[in-house]
N, C-alpha and C positions, 0 to 999 in steps of 0.2 A: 504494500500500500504506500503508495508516494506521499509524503507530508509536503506540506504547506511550508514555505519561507517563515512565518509565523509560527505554526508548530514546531518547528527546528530550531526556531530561537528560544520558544520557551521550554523546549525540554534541556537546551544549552546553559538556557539559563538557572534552570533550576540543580542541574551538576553544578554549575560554578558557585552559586549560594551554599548548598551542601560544604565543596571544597574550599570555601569561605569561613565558614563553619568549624570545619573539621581545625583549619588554621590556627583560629582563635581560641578554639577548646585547647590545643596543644599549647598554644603561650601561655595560657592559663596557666597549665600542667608544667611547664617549664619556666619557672619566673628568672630565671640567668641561662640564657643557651649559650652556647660557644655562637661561632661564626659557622664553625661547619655544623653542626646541628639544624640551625637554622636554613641553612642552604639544603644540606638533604630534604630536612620534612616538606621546602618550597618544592626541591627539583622532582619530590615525590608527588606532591597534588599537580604540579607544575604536568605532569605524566599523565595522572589519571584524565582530569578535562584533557586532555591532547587523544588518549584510545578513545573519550565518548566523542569527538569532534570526527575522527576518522573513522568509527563503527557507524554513523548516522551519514557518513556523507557514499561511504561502503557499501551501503544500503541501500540507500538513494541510488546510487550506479548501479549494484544489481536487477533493482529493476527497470532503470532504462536499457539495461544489453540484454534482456532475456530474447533470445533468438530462439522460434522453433525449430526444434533438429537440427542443431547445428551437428557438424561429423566427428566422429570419435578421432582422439588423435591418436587412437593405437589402430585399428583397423581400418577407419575412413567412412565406416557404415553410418549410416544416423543416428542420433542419440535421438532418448528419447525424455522429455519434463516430466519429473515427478516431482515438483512441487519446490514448496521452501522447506530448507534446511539449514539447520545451527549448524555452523561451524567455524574451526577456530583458526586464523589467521598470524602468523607472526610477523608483525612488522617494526619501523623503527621507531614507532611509539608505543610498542610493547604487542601482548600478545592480547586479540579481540577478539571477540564472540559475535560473530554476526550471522544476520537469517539472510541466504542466496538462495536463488533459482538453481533447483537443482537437477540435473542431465544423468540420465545411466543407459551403458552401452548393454544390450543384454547378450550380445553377440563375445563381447570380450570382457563383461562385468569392469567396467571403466569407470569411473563418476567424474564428473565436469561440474566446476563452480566458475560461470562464466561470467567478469571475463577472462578470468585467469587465477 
């Protein structure tokens, strides 16, 4: 289901308030941090809003490329959709959970999360 430029801002929004949140319960919790404490617990939330920024926009791409039958890349034969499926991606803002369109070859048991 494609969201809205609106939607996507306020589910954006509401991570970064949580990770807002989370921030300030930790200064609380820490009343003297060093320099790097402070810097990890930032580079830490600093991460997490950056996986919900790339799992929403991941998302959004899957389902603009969902192509019927697109060709297996082991056999060539057509794949076939069988719907959305979770799956977990690693990339360089860590590792995300995302729902794709998902393809299976039954010829060569293949799965495809398109577009790559």
């Amino acid at each position: 289901m494609k969201r809205s430029r609106q939607e996507k801002k306020e589910v954006l929004s509401k991570r970064a308030e949580e990770l807002i949140e989370q921030l300030l319960e930790w200064e609380d919790g820490n009343p003297r941090p060093t320099l790097k404490q402070i810097e990890d617990e930032i580079l830490h939330l600093r991460r997490e809003l950056g996986k919900e920024m790339a799992k929403l926009v991941l998302e959004e791409q899957g389902t603009k490329a969902q192509v019927p039958g697109p060709s297996c890349p082991s056999c060539g034969k057509e794949m076939r959709y069988k719907g959305q499926k979770r799956e977990r991606v690693e990339s360089r803002v860590g590792q995300l959970e995302i729902d794709r369109g998902y393809y299976y070859c039954p010829e060569c048991e293949e799965g495809l999360f398109p577009p790559g």
